[in-house]
Each structure stands twice: as C-alpha cells, then as structure tokens.
N, C-alpha and C positions, 0 to 999 in steps of 0.2 A: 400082804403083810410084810413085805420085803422095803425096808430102809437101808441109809448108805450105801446109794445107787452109786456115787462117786467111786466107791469102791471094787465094785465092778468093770472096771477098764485095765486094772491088773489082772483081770482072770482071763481077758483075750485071748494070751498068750505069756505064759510063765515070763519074756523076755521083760515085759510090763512090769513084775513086780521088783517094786523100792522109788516107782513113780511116784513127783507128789499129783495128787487129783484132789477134783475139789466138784461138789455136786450144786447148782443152782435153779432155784423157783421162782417162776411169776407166773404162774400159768401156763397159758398157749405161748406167752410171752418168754418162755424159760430158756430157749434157745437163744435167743438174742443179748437176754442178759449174761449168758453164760459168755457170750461172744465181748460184750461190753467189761466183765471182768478179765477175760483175758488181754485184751488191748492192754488194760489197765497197768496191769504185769508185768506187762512187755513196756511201757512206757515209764516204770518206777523202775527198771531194771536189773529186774529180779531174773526174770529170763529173756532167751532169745528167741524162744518158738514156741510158741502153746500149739496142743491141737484141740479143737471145740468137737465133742462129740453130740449133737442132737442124735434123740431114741424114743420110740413110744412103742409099748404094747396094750392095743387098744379094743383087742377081739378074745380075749380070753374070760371077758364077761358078758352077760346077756346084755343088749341094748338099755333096757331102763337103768338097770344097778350102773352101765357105765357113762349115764347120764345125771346120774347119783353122785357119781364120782368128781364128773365133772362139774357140777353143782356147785362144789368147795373153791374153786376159781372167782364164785361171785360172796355176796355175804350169803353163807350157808342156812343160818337157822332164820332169816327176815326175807330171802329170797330162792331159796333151792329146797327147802326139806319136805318130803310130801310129796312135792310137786313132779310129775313126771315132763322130762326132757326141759330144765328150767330153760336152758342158753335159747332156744328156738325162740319163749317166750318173751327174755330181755332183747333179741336184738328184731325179733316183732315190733318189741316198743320203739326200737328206732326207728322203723320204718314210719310206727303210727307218730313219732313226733314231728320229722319231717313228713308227714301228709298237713298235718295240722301247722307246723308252720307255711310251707309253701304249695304242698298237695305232693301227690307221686303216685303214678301211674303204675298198673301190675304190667303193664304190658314194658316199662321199660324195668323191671327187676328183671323178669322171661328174658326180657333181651340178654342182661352181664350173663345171667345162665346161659344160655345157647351157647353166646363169645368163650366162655369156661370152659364147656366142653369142647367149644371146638378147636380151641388150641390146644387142649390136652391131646386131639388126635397126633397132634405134631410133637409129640414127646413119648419118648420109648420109654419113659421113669414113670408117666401119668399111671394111676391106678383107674381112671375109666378111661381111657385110650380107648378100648373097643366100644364105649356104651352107646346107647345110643339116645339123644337127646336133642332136640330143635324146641325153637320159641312157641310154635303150637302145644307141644305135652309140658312145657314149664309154663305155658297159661292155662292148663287144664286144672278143671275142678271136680276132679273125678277121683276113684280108687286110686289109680296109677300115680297118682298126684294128690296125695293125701295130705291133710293139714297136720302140722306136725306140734304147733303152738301160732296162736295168734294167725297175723297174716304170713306167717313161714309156713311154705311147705316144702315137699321134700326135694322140689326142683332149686328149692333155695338154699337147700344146706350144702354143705363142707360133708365130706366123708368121712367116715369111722375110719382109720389106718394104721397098719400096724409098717414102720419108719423108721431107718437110720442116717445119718447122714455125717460125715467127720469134713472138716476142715482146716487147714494151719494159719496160722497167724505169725506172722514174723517181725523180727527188728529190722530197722533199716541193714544194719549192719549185716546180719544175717542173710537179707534178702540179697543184697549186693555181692557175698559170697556164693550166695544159690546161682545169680547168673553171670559173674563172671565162670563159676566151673561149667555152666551149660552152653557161654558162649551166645547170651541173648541182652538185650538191654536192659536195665534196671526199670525202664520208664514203661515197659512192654508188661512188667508186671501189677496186675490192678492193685489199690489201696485202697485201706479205707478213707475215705476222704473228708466227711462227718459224720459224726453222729447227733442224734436227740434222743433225750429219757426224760419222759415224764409220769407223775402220779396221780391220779384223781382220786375222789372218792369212791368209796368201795360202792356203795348203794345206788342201782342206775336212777333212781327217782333225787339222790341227792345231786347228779352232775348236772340233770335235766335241770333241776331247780336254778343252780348254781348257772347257767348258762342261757337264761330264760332272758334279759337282755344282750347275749353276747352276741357277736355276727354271727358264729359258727356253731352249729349243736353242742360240737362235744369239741370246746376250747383248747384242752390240753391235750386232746392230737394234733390237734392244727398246729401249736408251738413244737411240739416235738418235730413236725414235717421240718418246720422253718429253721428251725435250729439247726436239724443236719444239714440243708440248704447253706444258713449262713457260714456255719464251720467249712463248709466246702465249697467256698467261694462263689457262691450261686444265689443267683437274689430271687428268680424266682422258676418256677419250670419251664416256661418260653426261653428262658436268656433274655428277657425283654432290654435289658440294659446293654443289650448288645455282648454281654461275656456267656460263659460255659453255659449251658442249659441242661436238664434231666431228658434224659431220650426213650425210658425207658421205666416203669415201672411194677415191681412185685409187692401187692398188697396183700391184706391180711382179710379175705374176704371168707371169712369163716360162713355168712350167708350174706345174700345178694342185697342187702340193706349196710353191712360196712363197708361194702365195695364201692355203693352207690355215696355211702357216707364219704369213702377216701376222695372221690372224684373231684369234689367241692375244697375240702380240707386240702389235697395237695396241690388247688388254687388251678384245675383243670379248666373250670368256669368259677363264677362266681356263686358264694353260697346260695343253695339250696336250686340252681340251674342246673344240677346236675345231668338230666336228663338232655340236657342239650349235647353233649358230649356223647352220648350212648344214641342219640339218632342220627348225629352226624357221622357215625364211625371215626372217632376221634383212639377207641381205646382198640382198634383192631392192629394188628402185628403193624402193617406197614400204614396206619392212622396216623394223626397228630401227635399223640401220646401213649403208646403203648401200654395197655395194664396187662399183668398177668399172662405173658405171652404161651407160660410157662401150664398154663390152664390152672394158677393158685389152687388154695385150698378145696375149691365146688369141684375143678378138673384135675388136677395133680396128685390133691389127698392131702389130708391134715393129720398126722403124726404131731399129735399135739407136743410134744418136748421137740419135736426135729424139725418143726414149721422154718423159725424163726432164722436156724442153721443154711438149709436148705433154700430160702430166700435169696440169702449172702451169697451160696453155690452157685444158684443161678442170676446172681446181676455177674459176678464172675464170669460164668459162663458167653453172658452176654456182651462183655466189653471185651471179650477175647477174640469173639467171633468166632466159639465153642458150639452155640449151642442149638446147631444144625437145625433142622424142619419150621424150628421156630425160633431163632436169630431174627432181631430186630436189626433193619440195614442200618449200617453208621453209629450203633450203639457205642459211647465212650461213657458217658454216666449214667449209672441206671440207679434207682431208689426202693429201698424197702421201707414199709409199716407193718410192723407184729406185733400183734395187741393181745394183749392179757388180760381177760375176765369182761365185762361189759365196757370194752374203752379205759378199764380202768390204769393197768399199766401201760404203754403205748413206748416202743421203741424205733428208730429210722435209723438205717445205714445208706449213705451217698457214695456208692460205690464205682471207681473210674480211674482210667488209665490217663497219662499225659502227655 
C-alpha cells in the first residue's frame, strides 16, 4: 500500500533531502522511461545531471498474489483477473502466433534458455549464476519443468527478483568537466546515442489483429528498434551500408518467446527466421550478434522497475570493455529493448562510444 515511491530517494540518506525526484511507470518498461525523462531534462536544460534509480521488491508476496500484481501491466479486468500467472499466458500467445504464422520449434525456445543461463554464469550480478540449467531439462516435460501458462514453462520464464540499480546521465557540458578533471577523453565516455518509444494497444489479441498483414508480429517494436538505430546513425544491425553497426545486444526477454520475438524485430534474420540465428550460434558472446551476454531477464533476473536501468548499465558496461567474463570483443554499440506489458510499451536505447 505504499505510494510516492519518488519520494523515497531522499530517505537514503538525510543528505538527499530538498532533491527534486520524480517517480515513473510503464511497467517492466518503468526503468527505461524513467531514463527517457531524464535525457529529456537534461536536453530542456533544466539540469545537468540526473541520476535514474531502477528498484523492485518482488519477494515479499506469495508467487500468485505477485502475479496478480503483475497482471495490472496488461488490461487487468479483460486479461489478468482470476486468472493465475496471466504474463506466462500472454507471451504463450506469442509464441502460438508465430508457430501459426511461420511454425517454432520447443527445441529452439530450450535453446535462448540454456544461452541465458549460461551467460549468466559469466556474471557476478546474475541471480542464477550458480543454477543449473542445459537444453535437455528446458525441453523436459516433467515436474521439474512444469507448465506454467500455455506453452511457457518454467525453463521459459524471467525470475521473480528483488533489484537496484542507479545510473547518471549528464550534459554535454557537464560530462566534459567530469573528464577533463579525471584527465580522460570526452569521446571515451559512452552516450546515448538513440532512442525509440512506442505504444500499442493495451489488449494482446488487439495488436495480433492490428498486425495480422504486417511483416512483423508486433510492428511497434520493430519501429521502436529502428528508430533508436536511425537516431544513432545506424541503418541497420550488420552496418550493411558499410557505416557503424550494433555489436552487441540486451533484450527484454521476460520469457524465451520475446527473445525469440526480438531476434526477427531487431532485423537479426528476416521475420519469423528466427530460429536461424539460434542454430547457427549467431546470439552466443563471441557469435554474429551478441544477445544478452549479460544472461537478460531468464539469467541475470528481472527486477521489474530496474530491468530497463540495468540494460543501459550493461551496454555501458559493454562499450567500456567493463564488463569482464562476459564482454563482448570490439563492443562500441550495444542496443537495448524493454518492454512493458504484452509488447505494449516497447523502449531502445543505442548505446556507444566514438
């Protein structure tokens, strides 16, 4: 029952209070908009430094009630109420719409799970770091591997996580003081480079409808990818035109059906080929296209308000050539998708040094 969570970042520490703060929502999506209003800020020139705080406490309810909760991210009374663990069963539906348009295999959903976990071992932050996880028990059909909604089960999902995560954002101008006093290049420190925000319908049966001739399932992710791309001088993820290319990307793989979804969308192959990229080892650390080196949401942990933060942290991480066991080699532009509710709010940050 606790509101005016913004409020909450002056109680860190006494020094905090007479800060302005400011609290933002979109769902699993909340982190990223919170990051897109600060930019904002900093660009109207109100300030010179924001800091984005992503946070979740996500274990202090039983599993159903806090799938209840989470419910209210999609339309609550047409799509969540009653229903236990509704999100399993909407991005279920993803999965059943690309079978039904192009077909999809369990055995390459098993597949992004293994890849999730296993670059989560390569992360000291991962919250299953230690677990243990291969393609054989994410294609099992047994207890251990229990159906959770639809064709999700539990080798499919994202974890319940309890998450913080802070970040700053600065002006030009400000940042250019940060390193002439450290004595480093201006150009050494990563930008954002673009962005994309889009909004669809709340209803996952209205976007399906809505997209039933488009090329790509769910349209307004694909423009949101492109958008950050175009803002960041990037035509597509190869460089195919011969300029900057994405080397590097952290998705929003809440379960192993919008992972598979991103692969297509951020133009990895061509719609609904997805699975060409996942046999080829296209998304492994040192593949074609790195996804989630970081082991995303299935390996890392989803702190649903701190996903979207945490993303940003680690393409940062990545273009710094920070972030040790699982650094992608030559990373300069890495890309995020954090999505809110069934696809429905959809955010990308094009993150890279020059």
């Amino acid at each position: 029952m606790q509101g005016h969570l913004g409020a909450f970042f002056t109680e860190v520490d006494p020094v905090f209070s007479g800060l302005p703060t400011g609290r933002h929502e979109a769902a699993c999506a909340s982190g990223s908009i919170a990051l897109l209003a600060a930019s904002a800020e900093i660009e109207a020139g109100r300030y010179d430094l924001q800091a984005v705080v992503g946070i979740e406490q996500m274990k202090t309810v039983p599993a159903s009630l806090g799938g209840s909760y989470l419910g209210t991210a999609a339309w609550y009374e047409k799509e969540a109420e009653g229903i236990d663990f509704p999100f399993p069963k909407l991005f279920g539906r993803l999965g059943d719409e690309y079978d039904k348009r192009y077909g999809l295999a369990d055995e390459h959903l098993a597949e992004i799970s293994r890849l999730n976990y296993d670059n989560a071992k390569l992360n000291p932050n991962a919250q299953t770091r230690t677990w243990y996880m291969n393609k054989e028990h994410a294609l099992a059909r047994d207890d251990m591997n229990a159906e959770v909604g639809g064709r999700i089960r539990l080798a499919d999902c994202s974890q319940v996580t309890d998450g913080a995560v802070c970040v700053f954002l600065a002006s030009r101008e400000y940042a250019t003081k940060y390193a002439t006093a450290r004595g480093i290049n201006l150009s050494d420190i990563p930008r954002i480079k673009g962005w994309g925000h889009n909004t669809a319908r709340l209803l996952f049966a209205d976007k399906v409808r809505e997209s039933r001739e488009a090329e790509y399932v769910l349209p307004h992710v694909r423009s949101t990818i492109t958008s950050a791309m175009a803002r960041a001088g990037i035509a597509d993820v190869f460089g195919s035109d011969g300029g900057e290319q994405i080397h590097g990307i952290e998705t929003h793989d809440c379960f192993t059906t919008s992972e598979y979804m991103a692969i297509d969308h951020f133009g990895i192959t061509a719609p609904g080929e997805s699975w060409k990229a996942v046999e080829d080892g296209w998304l492994e650390i040192d593949g074609k296209t790195p996804v989630n080196p970081s082991g995303g949401l299935i390996g890392a942990g989803h702190p649903v308000g701190a996903t979207g933060v945490r993303q940003l942290l680690d393409a940062h991480k990545q273009v710094t050539e920070t972030a040790g066991h699982y650094q992608i080699p030559g990373a300069r532009n890495v890309q995020t998708l954090n999505i809110g509710g069934s696809g429905t709010t959809s955010v990308s940050f094009v993150v890279g040094v020059d």
